[in-house]
N, C-alpha and C positions, 0 to 999 in steps of 0.2 A: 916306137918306144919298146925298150925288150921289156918281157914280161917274163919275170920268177917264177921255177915251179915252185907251188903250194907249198907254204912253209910243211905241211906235215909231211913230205917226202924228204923234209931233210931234219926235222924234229922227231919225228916218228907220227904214226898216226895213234897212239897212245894215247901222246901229247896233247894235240888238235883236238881229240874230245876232251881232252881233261877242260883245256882253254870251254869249250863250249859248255861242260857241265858248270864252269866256276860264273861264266856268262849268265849261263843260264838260272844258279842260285841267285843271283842279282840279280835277274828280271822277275825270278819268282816273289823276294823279296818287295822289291817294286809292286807289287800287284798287290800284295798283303798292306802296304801301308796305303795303297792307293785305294781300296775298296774296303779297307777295316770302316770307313762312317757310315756304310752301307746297313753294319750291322746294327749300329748304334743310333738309327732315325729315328724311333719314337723315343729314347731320354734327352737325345738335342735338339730337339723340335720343343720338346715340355720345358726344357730349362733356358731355351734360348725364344720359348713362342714364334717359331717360323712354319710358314703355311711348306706345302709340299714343292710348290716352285722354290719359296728360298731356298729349302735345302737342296734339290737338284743342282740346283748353279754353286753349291756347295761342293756338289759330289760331282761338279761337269765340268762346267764352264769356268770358274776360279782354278782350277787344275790345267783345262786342257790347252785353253786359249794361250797361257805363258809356255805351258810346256813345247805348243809346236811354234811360237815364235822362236821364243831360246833355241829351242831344236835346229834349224835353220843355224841360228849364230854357231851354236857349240857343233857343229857337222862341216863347217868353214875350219875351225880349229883342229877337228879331229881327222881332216883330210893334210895336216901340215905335219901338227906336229904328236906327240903321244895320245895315241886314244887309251891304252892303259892307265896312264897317270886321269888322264879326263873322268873316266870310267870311275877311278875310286875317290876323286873328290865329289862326284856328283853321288852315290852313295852315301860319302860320310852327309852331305848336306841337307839329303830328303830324311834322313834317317832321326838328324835335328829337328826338322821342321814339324815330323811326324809326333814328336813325343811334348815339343814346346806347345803344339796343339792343346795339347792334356790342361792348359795354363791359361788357353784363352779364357778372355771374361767377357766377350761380345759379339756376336754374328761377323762384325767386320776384321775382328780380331783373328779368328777362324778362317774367315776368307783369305786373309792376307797370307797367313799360315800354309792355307792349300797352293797359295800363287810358288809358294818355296819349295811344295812337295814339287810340284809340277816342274820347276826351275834344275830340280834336282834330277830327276826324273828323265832332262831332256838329254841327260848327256849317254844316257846308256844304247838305247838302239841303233842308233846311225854306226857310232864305234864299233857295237858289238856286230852288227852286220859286216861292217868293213872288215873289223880283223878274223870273223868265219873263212869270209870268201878270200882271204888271202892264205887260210891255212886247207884250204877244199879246193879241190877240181871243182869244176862246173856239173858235172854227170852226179856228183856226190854232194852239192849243195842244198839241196829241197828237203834234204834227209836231218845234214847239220843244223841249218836252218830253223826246222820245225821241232829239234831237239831246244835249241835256245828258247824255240816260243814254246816250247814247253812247259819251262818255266811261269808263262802267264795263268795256263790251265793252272800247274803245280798252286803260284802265289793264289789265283782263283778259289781253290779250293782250299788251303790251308789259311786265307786269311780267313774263312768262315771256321773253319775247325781250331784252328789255334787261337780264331779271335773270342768265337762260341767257348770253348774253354776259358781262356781269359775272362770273360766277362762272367761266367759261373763262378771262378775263383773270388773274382773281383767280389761278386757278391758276398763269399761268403768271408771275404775278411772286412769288411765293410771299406775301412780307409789306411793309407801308407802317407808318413812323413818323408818329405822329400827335402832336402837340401834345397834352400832359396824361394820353394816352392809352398812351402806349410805341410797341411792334412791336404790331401788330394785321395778322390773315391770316386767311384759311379763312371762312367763312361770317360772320366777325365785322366783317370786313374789306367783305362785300358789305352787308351792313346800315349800314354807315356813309357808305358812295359813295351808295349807293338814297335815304338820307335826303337826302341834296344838291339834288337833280333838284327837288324840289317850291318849294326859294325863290326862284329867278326868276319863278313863276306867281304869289306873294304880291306881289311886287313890281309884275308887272305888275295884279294886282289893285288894288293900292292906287293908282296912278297914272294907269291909262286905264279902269277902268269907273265909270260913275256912278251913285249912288244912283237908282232909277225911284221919281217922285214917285206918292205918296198922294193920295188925295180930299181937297177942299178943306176939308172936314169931318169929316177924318178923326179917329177917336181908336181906341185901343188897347180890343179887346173883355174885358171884363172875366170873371173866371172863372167865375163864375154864367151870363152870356153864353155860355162858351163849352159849354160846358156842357147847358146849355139846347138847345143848337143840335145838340147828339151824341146827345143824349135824342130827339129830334124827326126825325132824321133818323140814326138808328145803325145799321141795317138796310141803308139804302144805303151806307154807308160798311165794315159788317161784312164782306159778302160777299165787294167788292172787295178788301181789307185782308188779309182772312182767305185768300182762295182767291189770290192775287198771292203772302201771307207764305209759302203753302205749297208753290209753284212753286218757293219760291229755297229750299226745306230741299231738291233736288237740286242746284239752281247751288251754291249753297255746298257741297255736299259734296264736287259733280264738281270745283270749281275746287281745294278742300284739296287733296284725295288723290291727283287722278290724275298729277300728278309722280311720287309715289311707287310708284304704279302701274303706270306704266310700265319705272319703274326695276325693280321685284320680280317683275311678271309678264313682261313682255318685255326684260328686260335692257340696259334702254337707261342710256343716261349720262346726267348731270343737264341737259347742254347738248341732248343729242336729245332729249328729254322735253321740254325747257323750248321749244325750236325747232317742235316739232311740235303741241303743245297752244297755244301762242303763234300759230301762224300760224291754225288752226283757228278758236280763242275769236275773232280779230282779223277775221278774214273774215267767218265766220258770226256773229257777235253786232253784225257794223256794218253789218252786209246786214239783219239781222233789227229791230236800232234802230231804223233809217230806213223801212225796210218798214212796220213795224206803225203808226210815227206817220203816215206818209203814209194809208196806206189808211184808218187811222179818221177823217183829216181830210177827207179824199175823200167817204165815205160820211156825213160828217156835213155837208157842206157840200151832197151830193144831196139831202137832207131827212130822213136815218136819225137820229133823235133817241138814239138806244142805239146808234152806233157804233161809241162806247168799249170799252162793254160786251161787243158779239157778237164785236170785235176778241178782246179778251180771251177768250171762253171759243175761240173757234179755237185760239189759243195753249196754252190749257190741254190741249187737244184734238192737236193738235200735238207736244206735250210727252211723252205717256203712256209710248209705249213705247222711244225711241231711247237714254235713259237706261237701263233696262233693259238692254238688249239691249249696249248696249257694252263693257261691262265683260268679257262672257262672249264678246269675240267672243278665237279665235286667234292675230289678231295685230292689230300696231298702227296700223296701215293700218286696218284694218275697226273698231277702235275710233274711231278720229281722222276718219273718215266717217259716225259714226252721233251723234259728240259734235257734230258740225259742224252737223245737225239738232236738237241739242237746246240751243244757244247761239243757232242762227236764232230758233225759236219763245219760248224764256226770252227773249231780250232784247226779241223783238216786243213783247212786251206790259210792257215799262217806260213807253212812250211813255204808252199808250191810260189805264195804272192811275193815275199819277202827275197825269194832267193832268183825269183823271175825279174822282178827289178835288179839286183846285183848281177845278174847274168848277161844283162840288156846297157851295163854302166860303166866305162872304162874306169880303172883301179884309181885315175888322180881324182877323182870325185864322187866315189862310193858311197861316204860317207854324208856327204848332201844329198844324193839320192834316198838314198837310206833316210833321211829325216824328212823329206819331202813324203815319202813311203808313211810314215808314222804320223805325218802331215792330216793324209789324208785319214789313215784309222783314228786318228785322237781329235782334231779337230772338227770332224763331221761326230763318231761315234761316241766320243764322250762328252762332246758338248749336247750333241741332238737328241740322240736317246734318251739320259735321264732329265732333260731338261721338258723334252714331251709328253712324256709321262706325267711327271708333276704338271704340266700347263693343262692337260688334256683333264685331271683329274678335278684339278681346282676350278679351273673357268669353263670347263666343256660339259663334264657331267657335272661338277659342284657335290661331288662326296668319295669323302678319301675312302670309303669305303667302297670304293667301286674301282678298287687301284687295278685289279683284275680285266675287266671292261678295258680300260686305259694302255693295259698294256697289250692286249690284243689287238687294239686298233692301231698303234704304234707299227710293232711287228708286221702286218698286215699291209701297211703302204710301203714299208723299208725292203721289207723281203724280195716281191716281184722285180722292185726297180734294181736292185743287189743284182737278183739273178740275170735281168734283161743287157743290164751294163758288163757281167763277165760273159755272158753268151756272145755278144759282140764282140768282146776282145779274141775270143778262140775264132768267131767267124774271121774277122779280121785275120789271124794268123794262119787260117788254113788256105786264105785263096793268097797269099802271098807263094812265087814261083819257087 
């Protein structure tokens, strides 16, 4: 099969990041609609009476479980035919899903709602990994890469500051008439603004990035093919998949719970929760993005053929104990310093994971990789995470007030097993000849 050089040797490389900044505002985007209920647990738990497990399978598992089926399907699509056109109708649709939220009038209502963010949701990273690695050399992908996942830190951080805001405004205008809708206020009122934010980025989707051309020869790998090729190579792909998926069952719990964390154990308000975890996630997760992709680009560009990899288990490595230890610290200062460590080392290693699968995936089925990739982060880490939390708080200790307790012991099993699973994949790749 011949294989095109990288669209940005003939677009310019200008271009190929513009594409990856406009990706990357889309995934930021994403991240904001997907954790804005995060901030909002204590008014929809009071108006909806749901214990802390419902709401986790609110913020998890009604999300994550459709997003990596879909994912799967929409990654069969976006290995055929347009992953830009894909790209911006699953945009326009979480972006509806996000704001009709604002409207439900029932725990199942909500749920169903979340099944649509997640449906929406599902079409973005397989594509957007596929059309990176077609506009990036291999030597230069950990870098791009972890610029797109950058955008998660970015959406991380801004859904808490933009939503933290929102919900101050929210208060202080009490309620907004909405067309179709009535008087809409309170927490229902900030899910319908939050949903807004995301359609200019469709727009600009649909109008200024261009589809990155295929090999001349190209055709659509077929499922036996792909197949074949998982069989052959599953082992390198496990490790990564596995010990990445198990890194984010902390990112996802830390990012659910610790609004309400703050709120319970340090008595903060939803605006200084939202303000102080926001600035944190936003610092340290775009410090850590761009870190771990430069430096595995660096090191693979010196001649380290497993760059990817030792990047990653550092991260793992990295990781172990600051999640731990934050939960239990005094006060929210020494929490919001040790989170700030474990949002550097988690986001480091989006770049290195993401673009180690795409590097290990021939171009006719990227984009299934690619969702299998996101497979294992959303399916283990958004469903497990905050769903543990909440289980471990309600039926283990039996006081929401002990959400801190809950989430160290969480962290605590996830951590080592994360780091033992990517240590193995580098062992694995260094005693290969």
């Amino acid at each position: 099969m011949a294989t095109p050089a990288p669209a940005a040797l003939r677009n310019g490389p200008a271009y190929a990041w513009f594409v990856v900044a406009v990706l990357g505002l889309a995934n930021c985007v994403s991240f904001i609609d997907r954790l804005i209920l995060s901030l909002l647990v204590q008014p929809i738990k009071a108006e909806l009476q749901l214990s802390d497990t419902q709401f986790s399978l609110l913020a998890g598992a009604a999300f994550a479980i459709f997003y990596c089926v879909m994912g799967l399907a929409i990654a069969r699509l976006a290995d055929r035919y347009s992953r830009k056109w894909i790209v911006t109708a699953g945009i326009t649709l979480w972006c509806m899903m996000t704001s009709l939220a604002g409207a439900a009038r029932s725990y199942l209502d909500l749920f169903a709602l979340r099944i649509g963010v997640g449906v929406g949701e599902a079409t973005l990273s397989p594509s957007a990994y596929s059309m990176i690695a077609g506009y990036f050399p291999r030597q230069r992908l950990a870098l791009a890469i972890g610029a797109y996942s950058a955008g998660v830190t970015a959406g991380t951080g801004l859904a808490y500051l933009l939503g933290g805001a929102t919900v101050a405004w929210v208060m202080a205008q009490g309620s907004m008439q909405w067309p179709l809708f009535g008087e809409i206020a309170g927490w229902r009122l900030v899910m319908m603004l939050i949903g807004l934010l995301g359609l200019p980025v469709a727009l600009l989707m649909l109008l200024l990035v261009r589809e990155p051309p295929r090999a001349v020869d190209f055709s659509p790998a077929r499922t036996a093919e792909v197949l074949a090729h998982l069989r052959a190579h599953w082992r390198d792909y496990f490790y990564v998949m596995a010990g990445y998926g198990a890194t984010s069952i902390t990112a996802f719990a830390v990012s659910t719970w610790t609004p309400a964390l703050y709120q319970r154990q340090y008595g903060a308000t939803i605006p200084q929760a939202a303000a102080t975890l926001g600035t944190v996630a936003l610092l340290g997760g775009l410090l850590g993005a761009f870190s771990g992709g430069a430096l595995a680009d660096h090191l693979e560009q010196r001649g380290d053929r497993d760059a990817k990899l030792r990047v990653l288990m550092i991260c793992g490595v990295g990781m172990l104990l600051p999640s731990v230890i934050a939960p239990l610290m005094p006060t929210m200062t020494g929490h919001a310093l040790l989170i700030f460590v474990t949002f550097f080392f988690g986001t480091g290693a989006t770049g290195p994971a993401a673009s180690y699968v795409q590097s290990i995936t021939p171009d006719r089925m990227r984009a299934q990789f690619g969702a299998l990739h996101q497979l294992s982060l959303t399916l283990v880490g958004a469903t497990v995470g905050p769903f543990a939390v909440g289980f471990v708080t309600d039926h283990v200790l039996g006081d929401e007030q002990r959400l801190g307790t809950s989430l160290a012991l969480v962290s605590a099993v996830a951590n080592p097993i994360a780091t033992w699973l990517l240590w193995r994949g580098y062992r694995r790749a260094r005693a290969r000849p």
